[in-house]
C-alpha positions, 0 to 999 in steps of 0.5 A: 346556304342553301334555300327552301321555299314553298310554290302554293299558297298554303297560307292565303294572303287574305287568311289570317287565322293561323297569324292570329294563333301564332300572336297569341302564342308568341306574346304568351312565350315572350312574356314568360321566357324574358332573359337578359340574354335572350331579349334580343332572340326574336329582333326580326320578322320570322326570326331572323335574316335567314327566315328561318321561323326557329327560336333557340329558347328552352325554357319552354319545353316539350316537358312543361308546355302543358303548363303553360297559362295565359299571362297578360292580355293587351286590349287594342282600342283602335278600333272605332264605332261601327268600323268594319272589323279586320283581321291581324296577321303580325307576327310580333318582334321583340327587342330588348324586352320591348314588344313591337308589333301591328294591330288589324288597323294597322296601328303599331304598339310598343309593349313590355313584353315582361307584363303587357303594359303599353309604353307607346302607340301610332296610328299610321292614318292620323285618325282616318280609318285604318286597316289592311293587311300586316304582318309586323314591323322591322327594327333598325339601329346605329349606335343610340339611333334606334328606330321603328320601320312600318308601313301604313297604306302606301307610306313608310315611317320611320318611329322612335322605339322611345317614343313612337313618334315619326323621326323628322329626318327621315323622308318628308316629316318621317314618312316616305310615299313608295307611290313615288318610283314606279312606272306610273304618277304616284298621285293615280296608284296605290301601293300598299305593303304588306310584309316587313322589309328586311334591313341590310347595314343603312337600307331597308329593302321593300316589297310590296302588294299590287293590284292583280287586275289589269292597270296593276304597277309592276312589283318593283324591290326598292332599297331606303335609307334607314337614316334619310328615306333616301330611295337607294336602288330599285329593282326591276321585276319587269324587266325593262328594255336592255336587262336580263329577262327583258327577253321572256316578254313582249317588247311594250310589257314593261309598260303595261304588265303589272304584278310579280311583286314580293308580298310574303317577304324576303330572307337575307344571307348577311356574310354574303351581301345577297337578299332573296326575293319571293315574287308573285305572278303577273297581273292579270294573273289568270289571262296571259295572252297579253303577256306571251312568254315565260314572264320574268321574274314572275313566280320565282326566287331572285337573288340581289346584290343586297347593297346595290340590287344588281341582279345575281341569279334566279330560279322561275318556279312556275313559267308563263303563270296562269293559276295566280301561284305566287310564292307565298313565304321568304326562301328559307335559307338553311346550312346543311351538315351531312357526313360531317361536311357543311353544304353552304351553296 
């Protein structure tokens, strides 16, 4: 497969009104083109492992969009009295003619997607004030095992789709802190991430957001068992001393450079075992002359191992970043048929 990725940041990690558009088109176009065949069309973020953002449905078309009328309307009332508003970015995924998706608080809901009628909700903060960025969920499932992975603050659930409820087996009572495995006590940082992790056979493969200032953690990718919330592999994205890219920065970087972390997701080439990252810059992201050199991986395209996180390949758009260009969307991965011949490198 070849990959499309973009540089800037034509959609703003903190701007979030074209995912809010994009909620209420989707719910509309899922509650009116429900077919046994088609339940499972839109099962995860951006489509599918490829990211590729397209829908195969029809029965929208360009001949009828006009005629297109609102059809349900789900109220959220997580919000509490005086909160602070926020802002919702998820794009919604929809699986078996259930709807699941994150609310501005962070709640997750589980909606038929045929009429709007809430089967279940979870609040991540256990009461406590919810809110930041989140744009969905991720659906896991083996044989009847069927379950919900989302974040809520630096914590990763595991929910029973039937249920809601946090699944006991996984991690500590359902929940796994990724504050625990990166460089630095988990008790003195906070992790929190944004976009969905992507699901490759039993592991769930996360990024997250960091701070961008000074004292920020490195973005390690890290992989969880789905079943157990086992921590499986970690990678890396500031190299430490002995891996490749070690190299590109000062000798002690590892010890105190923070960022080039995956906040906008990531796509996965299934037939080939391989995820590709979009990473940030380094932190901070508009002084560099702690950080001399080109910085890897910051600002690139990195391909895994998906079953292991051994390193593969990777391709730096932007060397030695100063201008916090962080690649702001999962590479596309794409086949391209020309002259009859399908190019699949």
């Amino acid at each position: 497969m070849m990959i499309i990725t973009t540089l800037f940041k034509n959609f703003n990690k903190k701007s979030a009104g074209a995912a809010s558009l994009l909620l209420c088109f989707v719910l509309i176009i899922a509650s009116l083109t429900r077919r046994p065949t088609d339940d499972r069309s839109w099962c995860v973020y951006k489509a599918d492992p490829e990211s590729s953002s397209y829908s195969p449905l029809s029965q929208i078309n360009t001949e009828n969009v006009a005629n297109v009328t609102h059809a349900w309307t789900l109220p959220l009332k997580d919000m509490k009295s005086g909160a602070r508003a926020g802002t919702s970015e998820c794009n919604p995924i929809v699986v078996d003619g259930v709807m699941y998706l994150t609310s501005a608080k962070h709640w997750v809901y589980a909606v038929d997607a045929a009429n709007g009628k809430q089967i279940w909700s979870f609040d991540p903060f256990n009461g406590a004030e919810g809110g930041g960025v989140s744009r969905g969920v991720t659906y896991w499932e083996d044989g009847d095992d069927k379950r919900i992975l989302v974040t809520g603050g630096d914590l990763l659930f595991a929910l029973d789709t039937r249920t809601g409820k946090p699944i006991p087996s996984f991690g500590n009572d359902g929940r796994v802190s990724m504050n625990v495995g990166l460089r630095d006590a988990p008790e003195t940082i906070s992790v929190i991430p944004t976009s969905p992790g992507i699901v490759f056979q039993d592991l769930i493969i996360m990024g997250a957001e960091v701070s961008e200032l000074y004292g920020a953690q490195p973005g390690y990718i890290r992989a969880y068992h789905c079943k157990t919330g086992k921590l499986v592999w970690t990678f890396h994205t500031i190299p430490l001393p002995g891996e490749p890219g070690y190299e590109t920065w000062p000798k002690d970087a590892y010890k105190y450079a923070g960022g080039v972390n995956d906040w906008a997701g990531m796509s996965l080439d299934i037939r080939r075992g391989m995820v590709f990252l979009a990473l940030g810059s380094p932190s901070y992201d508009f002084y560099g002359a702690d950080r001399k050199g080109k910085n890897l991986y910051g600002n690139s395209v990195v391909a895994l191992d998906a079953a292991t996180g051994r390193y593969i390949w990777h391709y730096q758009i932007v060397h030695h970043d100063l201008w916090d260009y962080d690649l702001p969307a999962p590479p596309n991965l794409v086949t391209i048929e020309r002259q009859g011949k399908k190019w699949t490198r």
